[in-house]
N, C-alpha and C positions, 0 to 999 in steps of 0.2 A: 313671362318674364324673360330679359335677354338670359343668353348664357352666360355662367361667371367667368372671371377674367382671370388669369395666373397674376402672382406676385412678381415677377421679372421683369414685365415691362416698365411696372409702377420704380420698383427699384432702381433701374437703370435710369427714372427722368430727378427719382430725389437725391441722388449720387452721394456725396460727403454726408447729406440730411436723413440718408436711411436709421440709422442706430439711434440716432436721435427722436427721431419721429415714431419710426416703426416699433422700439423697445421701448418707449416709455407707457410704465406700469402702476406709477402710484399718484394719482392724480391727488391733489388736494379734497376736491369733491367726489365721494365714489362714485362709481356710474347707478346703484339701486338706486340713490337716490335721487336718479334720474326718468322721466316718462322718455323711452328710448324709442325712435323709431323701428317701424315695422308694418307686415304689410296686411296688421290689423289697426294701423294709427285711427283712420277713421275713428272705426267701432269703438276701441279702447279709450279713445283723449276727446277726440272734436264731439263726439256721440253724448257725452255727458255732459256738455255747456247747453249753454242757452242757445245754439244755432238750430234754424228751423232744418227742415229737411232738406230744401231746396239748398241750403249755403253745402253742408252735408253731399248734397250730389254732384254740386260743383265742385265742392272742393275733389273729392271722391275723381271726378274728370280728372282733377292734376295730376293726381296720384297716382290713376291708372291707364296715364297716355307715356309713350314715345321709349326711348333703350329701359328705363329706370323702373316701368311702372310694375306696380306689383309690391314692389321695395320698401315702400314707406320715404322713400330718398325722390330730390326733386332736381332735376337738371333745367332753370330757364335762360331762356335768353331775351334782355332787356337790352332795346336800343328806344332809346328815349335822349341819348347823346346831340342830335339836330335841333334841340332846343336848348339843352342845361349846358352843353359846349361849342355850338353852331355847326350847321352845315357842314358850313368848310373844317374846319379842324375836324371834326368826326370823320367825314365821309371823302377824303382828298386822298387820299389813302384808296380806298376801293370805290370809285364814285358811281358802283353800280347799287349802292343802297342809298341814292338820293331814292331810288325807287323802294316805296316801301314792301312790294309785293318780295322784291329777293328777301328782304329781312324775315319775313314768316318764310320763304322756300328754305333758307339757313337753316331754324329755328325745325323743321319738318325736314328737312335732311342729313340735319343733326341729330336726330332722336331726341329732342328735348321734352318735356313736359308739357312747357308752356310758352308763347310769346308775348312777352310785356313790351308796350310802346305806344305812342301817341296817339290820340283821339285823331289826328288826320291819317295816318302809318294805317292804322287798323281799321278804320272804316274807309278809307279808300278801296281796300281787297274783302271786307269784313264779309259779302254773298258771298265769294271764290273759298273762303277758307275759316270762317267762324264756324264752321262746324266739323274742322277736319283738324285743328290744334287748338285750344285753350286761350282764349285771348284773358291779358292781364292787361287792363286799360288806364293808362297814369291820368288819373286827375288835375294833378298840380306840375309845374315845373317854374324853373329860376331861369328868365327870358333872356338875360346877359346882353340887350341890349343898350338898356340906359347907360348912359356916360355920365360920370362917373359909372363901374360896375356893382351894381348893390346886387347885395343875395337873400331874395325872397322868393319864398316860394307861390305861387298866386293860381288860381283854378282857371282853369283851360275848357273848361265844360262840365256836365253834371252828370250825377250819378244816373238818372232816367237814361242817357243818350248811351252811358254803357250796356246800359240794361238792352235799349234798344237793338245795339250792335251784335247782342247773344252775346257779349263776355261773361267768362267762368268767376271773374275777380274784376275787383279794381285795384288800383296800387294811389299810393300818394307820398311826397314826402313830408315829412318834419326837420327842418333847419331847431336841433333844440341845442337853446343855448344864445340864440342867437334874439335880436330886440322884437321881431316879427313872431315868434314861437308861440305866445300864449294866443296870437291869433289862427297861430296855425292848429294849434292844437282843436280848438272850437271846432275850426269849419272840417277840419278831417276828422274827427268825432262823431260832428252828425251826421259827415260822409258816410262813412265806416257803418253807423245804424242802420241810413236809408238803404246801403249797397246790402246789409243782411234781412233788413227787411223784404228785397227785393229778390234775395236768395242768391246772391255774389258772395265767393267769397272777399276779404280784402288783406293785402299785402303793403306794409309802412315799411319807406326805407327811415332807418333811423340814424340821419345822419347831425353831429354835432357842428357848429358854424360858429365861432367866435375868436377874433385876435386872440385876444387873453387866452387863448387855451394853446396858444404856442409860445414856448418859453424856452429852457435850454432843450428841451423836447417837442415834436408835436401830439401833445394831447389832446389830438380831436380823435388819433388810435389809439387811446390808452383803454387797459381792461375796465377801468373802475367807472370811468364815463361813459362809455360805449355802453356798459351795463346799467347806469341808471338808464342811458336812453333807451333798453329796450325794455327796461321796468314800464316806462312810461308808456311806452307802444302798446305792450299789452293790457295796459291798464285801461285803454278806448278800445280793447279788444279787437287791436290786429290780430288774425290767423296765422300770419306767417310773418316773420321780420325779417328784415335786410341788414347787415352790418357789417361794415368794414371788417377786415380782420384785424384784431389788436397786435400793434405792435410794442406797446410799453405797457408800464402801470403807474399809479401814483399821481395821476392828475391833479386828485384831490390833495395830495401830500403838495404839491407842488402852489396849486392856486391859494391854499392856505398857509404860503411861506411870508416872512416879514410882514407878520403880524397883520392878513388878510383875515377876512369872514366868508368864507364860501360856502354854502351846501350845508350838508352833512354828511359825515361819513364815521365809522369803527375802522382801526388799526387792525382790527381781525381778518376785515380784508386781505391783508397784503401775507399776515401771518397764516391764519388758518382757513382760506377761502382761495388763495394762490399763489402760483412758486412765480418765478419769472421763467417757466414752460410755455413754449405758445398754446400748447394742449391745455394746460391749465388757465392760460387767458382765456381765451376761446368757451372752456368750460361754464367759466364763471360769467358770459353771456348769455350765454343758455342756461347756465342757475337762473339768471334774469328774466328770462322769457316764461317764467311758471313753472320752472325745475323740467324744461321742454314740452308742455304744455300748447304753447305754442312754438313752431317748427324755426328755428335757426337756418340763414342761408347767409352765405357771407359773399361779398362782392369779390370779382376776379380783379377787377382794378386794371389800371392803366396796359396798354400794348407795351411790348418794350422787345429787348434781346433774346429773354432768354422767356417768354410765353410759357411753351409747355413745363417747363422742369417748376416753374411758379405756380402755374395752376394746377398741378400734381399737388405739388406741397401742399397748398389752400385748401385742398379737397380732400387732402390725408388729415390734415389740423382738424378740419369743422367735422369729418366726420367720427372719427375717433375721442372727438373733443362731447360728442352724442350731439352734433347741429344734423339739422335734416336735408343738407342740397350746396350748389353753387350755384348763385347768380354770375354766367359772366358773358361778360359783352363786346368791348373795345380787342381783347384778344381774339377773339375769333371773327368779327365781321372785318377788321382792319386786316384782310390778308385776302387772299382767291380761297373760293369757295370749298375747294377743297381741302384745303388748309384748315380753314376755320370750322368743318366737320369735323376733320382729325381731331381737333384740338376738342369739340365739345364731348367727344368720343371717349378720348383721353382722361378727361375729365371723371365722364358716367362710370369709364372700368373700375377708378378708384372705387364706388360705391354698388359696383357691381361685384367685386371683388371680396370671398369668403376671408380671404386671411388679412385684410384691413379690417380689424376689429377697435369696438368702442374700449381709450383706454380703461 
């Protein structure tokens, strides 16, 4: 296990957000009743499902690769952005990862876990380094070339050619919410079987997709949707979830205004399930995920100003919130290399870090 990291640096990147962040004590949902990571998760959570051994040893790979392992905590890094936002927009910015080989050198220079990205990305270097980091192999992606831009997600290749390549996992997405979804759900379903069958583990980002969910807010980050979607993820028994981090609540409150029908949902939610704390949104996605059952990771999201003091926070939220890791991408490969190290560095100390504790 790395060494753990002092509380000062973390401090100085959440500045105004420290009291906030770091002192909050009374979460809505307590943490027992929480499955908490740790650096028995294996043995303890995944040990007791239905995964064979083989899903078990891969997964056990994530766990126990790059600054984090040992932890129970997951640092990856997902560039799968040269298809779900093109070439150019992704990679103009640093166009030394048109090559996919630097995205895994990052990803292994980084201390990460694991690298997730494309059936071409990772089997292009897959001899040079399928066996020296954890490849997490995306399945599906949203091509964003049809004109009009429609958003669907559509499969890229098969769970066999993962297997092939020696990946640890697959990944796939779910657009839920959106007209495409109850197809999407099928085919990444019996993905997710054949990839355990195979002894993969597999990783669902679970992202929401629908106009209608932007209103005087955007509730595609709201706690209450964001949490069904990852009820639904683990109900085709994703391993691990992906989710934005929540920014609001109330989606449901909202979609079923002027006398709409949406869903379902209890008022208890909002009352006795969460505050409007990001710690308690946050929380209440991983209640989602099997009371952490299965591992919470939430995306780093877009490049922008101010990177590190963001991806601090994000990584103070989920793991205090009892999530197990950060996915982040667009922050770290959008800059020189060693920048983009720094920053995943940055990141792992939060969870390398004794006195970031689960609220």
């Amino acid at each position: 296990m790395a060494t753990s990291v002092s509380l000062g640096k973390i401090e100085t990147y959440l500045g105004t957000k420290t009291d906030s962040l770091l002192g909050f004590k009374s979460p809505k949902i307590p943490k027992e009743r929480l499955n908490l990571p740790g650096p028995d998760f294996i043995d303890r959570v995944y040990a007791a499902s239905d995964r064979n051994v083989r899903v078990l040893t891969n997964l056990q790979r994530m766990f126990g690769n790059g600054r984090l392992r040992g932890t129970g905590y997951l640092s990856i890094l997902p560039v799968d952005q040269g298809i779900e936002h093109s070439g150019g927009a992704s990679f103009a910015k640093n166009p030394d990862y048109f090559d996919g080989e630097n995205i895994v050198k990052l990803a292994i220079e980084g201390g990460c876990n694991a690298v997730a990205s494309t059936f071409g990305v990772l089997g292009s270097v897959a001899r040079r380094y399928a066996h020296k980091i954890p490849f997490i192999v995306k399945l599906n992606h949203n091509e964003l070339l049809t004109f009009p831009n429609r958003f669907d997600q559509v499969l890229f290749g098969t769970v066999q050619q993962a297997y092939d390549m020696g990946a640890a996992a697959v990944g796939a997405t779910i657009y839920f919410g959106s007209d495409q979804s109850t197809r999407q759900i099928v085919e990444i379903s019996q993905a997710f079987a054949h990839a355990h069958e195979l002894g993969m583990g597999a990783v669902l980002w679970c992202y929401l997709r629908n106009s209608a969910f932007k209103k005087d807010k955007d509730y595609h980050l709201s706690a209450d949707l964001t949490g069904q979607a990852n009820h639904l993820g683990v109900t085709i028994e994703a391993d691990i979830i992906k989710q934005k981090l929540p920014e609001n609540n109330g989606g449901y409150l909202a979609l079923n205004s002027n006398g709409a029908s949406y869903g379902k949902f209890d008022k208890l939610i909002y009352t006795d399930l969460t505050s409007d704390h990001p710690i308690d949104l946050c929380r209440y996605q991983v209640a989602n995920c099997y009371m952490g059952r299965a591992g919470l990771i939430n995306s780093g999201g877009a490049s922008g100003a101010n990177d590190f003091e963001e991806a601090v926070a994000t990584a103070v939220i989920n793991k205090r919130a009892g999530g197990t890791g950060l996915i982040s991408g667009r922050k770290a490969f959008q800059r020189p290399l060693k920048e983009g190290v720094q920053l995943l560095n940055v990141i792992q100390d939060v969870y390398l870090s004794p006195e970031v504790t689960v609220a």
